[in-house]
ROLUM-523706 format. One line per 10 residues: number of its first residue (from 1); for each residue x, y, z of N, C-alpha, C. Coordinates in pm, 1 decimal. Layout:
<rs>
NUM = X/Y/Z/X/Y/Z/X/Y/Z  ...
</rs>
This chain:
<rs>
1 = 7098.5/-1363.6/12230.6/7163.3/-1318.1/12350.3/7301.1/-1264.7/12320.9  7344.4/-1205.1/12447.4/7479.7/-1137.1/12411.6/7613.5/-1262.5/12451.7  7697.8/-1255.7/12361.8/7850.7/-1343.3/12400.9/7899.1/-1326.4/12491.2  7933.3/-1150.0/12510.9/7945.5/-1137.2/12648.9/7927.0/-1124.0/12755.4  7949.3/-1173.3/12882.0/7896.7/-1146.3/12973.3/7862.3/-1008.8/13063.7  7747.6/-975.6/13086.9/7749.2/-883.6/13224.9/7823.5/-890.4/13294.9  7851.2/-941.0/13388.9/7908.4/-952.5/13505.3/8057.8/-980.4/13451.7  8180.0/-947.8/13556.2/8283.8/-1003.7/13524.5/8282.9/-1125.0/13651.0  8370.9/-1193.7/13592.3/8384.4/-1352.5/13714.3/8472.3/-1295.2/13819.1  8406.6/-1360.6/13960.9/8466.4/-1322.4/14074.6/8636.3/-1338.8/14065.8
11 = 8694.1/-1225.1/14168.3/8831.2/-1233.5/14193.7/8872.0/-1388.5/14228.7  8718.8/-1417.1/14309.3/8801.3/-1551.1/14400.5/8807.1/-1669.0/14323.2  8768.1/-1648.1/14181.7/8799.5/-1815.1/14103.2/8969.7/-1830.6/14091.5  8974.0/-1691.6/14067.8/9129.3/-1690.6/14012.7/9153.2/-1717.1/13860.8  9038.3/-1724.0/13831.5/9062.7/-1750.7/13659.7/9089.3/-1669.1/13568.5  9149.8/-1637.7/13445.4/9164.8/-1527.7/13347.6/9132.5/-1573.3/13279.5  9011.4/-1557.2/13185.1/8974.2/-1623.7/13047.3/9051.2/-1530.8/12943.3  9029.3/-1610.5/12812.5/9110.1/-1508.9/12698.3/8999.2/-1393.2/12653.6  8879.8/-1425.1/12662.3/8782.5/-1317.0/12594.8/8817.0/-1202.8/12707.4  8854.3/-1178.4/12822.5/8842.6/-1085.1/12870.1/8976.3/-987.1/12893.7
21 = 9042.8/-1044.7/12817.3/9207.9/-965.6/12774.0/9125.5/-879.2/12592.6  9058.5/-962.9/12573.6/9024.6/-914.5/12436.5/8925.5/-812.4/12445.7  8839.3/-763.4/12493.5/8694.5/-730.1/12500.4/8710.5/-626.6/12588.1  8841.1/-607.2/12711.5/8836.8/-448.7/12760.5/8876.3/-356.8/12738.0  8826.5/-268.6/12774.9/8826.5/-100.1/12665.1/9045.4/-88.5/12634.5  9061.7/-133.2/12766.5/9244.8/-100.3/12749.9/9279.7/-228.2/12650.1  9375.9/-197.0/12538.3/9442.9/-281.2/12482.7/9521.2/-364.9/12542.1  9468.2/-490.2/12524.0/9588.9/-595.3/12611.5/9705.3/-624.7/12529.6  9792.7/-658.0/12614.1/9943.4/-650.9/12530.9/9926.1/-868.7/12461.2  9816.2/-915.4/12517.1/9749.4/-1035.4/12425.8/9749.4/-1022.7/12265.4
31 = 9745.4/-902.7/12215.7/9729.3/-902.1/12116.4/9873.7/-867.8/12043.1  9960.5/-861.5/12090.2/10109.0/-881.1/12064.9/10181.7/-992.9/12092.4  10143.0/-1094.1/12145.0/10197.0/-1197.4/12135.1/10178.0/-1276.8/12061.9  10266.3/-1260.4/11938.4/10257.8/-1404.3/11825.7/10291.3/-1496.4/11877.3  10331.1/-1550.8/11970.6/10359.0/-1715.2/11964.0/10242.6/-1743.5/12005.3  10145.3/-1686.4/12131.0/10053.3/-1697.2/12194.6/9995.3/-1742.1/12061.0  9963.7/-1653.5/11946.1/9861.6/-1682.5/11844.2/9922.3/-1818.4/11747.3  10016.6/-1838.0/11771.1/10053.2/-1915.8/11670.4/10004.8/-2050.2/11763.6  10085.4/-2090.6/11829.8/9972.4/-2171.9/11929.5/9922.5/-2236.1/11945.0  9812.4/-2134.9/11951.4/9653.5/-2126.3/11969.2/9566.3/-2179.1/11811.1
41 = 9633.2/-2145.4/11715.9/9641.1/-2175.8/11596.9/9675.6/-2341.1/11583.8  9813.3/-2331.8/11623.5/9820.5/-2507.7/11575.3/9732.3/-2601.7/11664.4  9736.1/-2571.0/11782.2/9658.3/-2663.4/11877.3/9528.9/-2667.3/11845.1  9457.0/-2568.8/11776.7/9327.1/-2629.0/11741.9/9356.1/-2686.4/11610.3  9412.3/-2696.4/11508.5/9422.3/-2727.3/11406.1/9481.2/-2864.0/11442.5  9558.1/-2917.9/11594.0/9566.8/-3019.6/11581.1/9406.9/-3105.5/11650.9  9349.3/-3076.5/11725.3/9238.0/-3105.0/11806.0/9156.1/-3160.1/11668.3  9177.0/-3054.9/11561.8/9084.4/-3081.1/11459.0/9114.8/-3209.5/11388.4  9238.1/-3193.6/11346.5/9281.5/-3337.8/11261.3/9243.4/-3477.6/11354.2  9234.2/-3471.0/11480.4/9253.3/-3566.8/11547.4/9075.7/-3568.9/11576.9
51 = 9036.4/-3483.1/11588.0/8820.9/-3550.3/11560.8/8870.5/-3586.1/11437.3  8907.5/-3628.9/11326.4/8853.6/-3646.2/11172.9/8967.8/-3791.8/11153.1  9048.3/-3799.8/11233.4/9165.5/-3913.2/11210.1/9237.8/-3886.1/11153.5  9293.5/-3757.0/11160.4/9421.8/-3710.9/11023.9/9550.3/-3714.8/11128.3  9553.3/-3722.5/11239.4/9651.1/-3701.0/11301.1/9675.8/-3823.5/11379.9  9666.8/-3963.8/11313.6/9730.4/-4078.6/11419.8/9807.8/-4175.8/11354.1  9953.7/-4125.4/11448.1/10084.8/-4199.9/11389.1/10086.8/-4137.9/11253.9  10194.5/-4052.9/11248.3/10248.3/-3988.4/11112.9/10300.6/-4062.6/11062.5  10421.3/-4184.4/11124.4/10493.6/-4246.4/11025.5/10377.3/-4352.4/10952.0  10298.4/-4402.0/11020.2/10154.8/-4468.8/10978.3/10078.1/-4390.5/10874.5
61 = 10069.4/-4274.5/10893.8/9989.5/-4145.7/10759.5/10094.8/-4146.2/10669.2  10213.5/-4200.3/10664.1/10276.9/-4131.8/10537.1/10300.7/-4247.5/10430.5  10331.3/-4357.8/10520.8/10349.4/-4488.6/10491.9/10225.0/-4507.0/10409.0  10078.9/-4499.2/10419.7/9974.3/-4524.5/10401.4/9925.9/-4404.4/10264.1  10033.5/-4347.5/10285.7/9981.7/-4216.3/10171.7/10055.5/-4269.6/10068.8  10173.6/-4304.9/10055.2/10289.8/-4339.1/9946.3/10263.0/-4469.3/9899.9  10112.8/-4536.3/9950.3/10059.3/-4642.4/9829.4/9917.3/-4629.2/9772.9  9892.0/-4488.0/9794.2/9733.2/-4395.6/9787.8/9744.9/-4411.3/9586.2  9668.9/-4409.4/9531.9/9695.3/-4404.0/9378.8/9658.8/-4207.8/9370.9  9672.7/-4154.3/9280.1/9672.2/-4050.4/9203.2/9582.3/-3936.6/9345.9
71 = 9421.1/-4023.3/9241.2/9307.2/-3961.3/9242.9/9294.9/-3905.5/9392.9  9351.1/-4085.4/9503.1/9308.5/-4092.5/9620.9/9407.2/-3995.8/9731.2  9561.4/-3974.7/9669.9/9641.2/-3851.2/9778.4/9582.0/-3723.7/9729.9  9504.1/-3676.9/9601.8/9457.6/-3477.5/9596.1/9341.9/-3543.4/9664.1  9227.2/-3596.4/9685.4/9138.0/-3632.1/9788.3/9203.2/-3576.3/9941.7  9307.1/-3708.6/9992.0/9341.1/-3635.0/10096.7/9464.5/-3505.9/10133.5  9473.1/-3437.8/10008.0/9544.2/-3350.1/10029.3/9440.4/-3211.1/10028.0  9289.4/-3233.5/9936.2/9189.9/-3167.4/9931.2/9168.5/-3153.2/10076.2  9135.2/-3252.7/10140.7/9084.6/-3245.6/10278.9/9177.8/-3181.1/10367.1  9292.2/-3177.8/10359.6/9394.8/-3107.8/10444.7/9385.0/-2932.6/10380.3
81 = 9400.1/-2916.7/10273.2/9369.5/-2783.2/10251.6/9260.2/-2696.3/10313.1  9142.1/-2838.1/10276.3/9025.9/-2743.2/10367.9/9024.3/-2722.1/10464.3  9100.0/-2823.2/10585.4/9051.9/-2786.2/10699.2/9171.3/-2654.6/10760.7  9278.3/-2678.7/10728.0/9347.0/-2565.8/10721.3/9292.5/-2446.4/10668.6  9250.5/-2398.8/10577.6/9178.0/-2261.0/10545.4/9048.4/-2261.9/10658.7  8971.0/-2348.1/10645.1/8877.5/-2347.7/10806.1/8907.3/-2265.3/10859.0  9014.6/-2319.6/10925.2/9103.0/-2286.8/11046.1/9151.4/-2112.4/11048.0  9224.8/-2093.3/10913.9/9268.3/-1961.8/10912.5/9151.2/-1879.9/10867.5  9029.2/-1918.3/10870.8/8881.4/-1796.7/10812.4/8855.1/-1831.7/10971.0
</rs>
């Protein structure tokens, strides 16, 4: 099936989704806003750490990292790389 929709959503929801700043023939000025993208960027990248448990209590993650031996901080520094490149592919 197609992603996008036929139809556009009624006036009366009042809603603006982001696919539809993206997807009409006129260039939206959406696509000039870096902070918008930057963002949009960290907030899923935080959503992400936080399904996987990378993101609870930093002073708790760091504390907990600075008695990790060798092998076990490139493990979780492996895992932070990946999900970051994830993120930016």
């Amino acid at each position: 099936g197609s992603i996008v929709p036929s139809t556009t959503p009624s006036p009366e929801s009042g809603r603006t989704y982001l696919f539809e700043g993206l997807i009409t023939k006129e260039r939206s000025n959406l696509w000039d806003q870096m902070q918008f993208w930057e963002d949009a960027f960290l907030d899923a990248v935080s959503q992400e750490r936080d399904m996987i448990g990378m993101d609870q209590g930093p002073t708790e993650m760091m504390e907990r990292y600075k008695w990790l031996s060798d092998t076990e901080r490139k493990r979780l520094e492996h895992e932070e790389d990946r999900l970051l490149s994830t993120m930016l592919y």
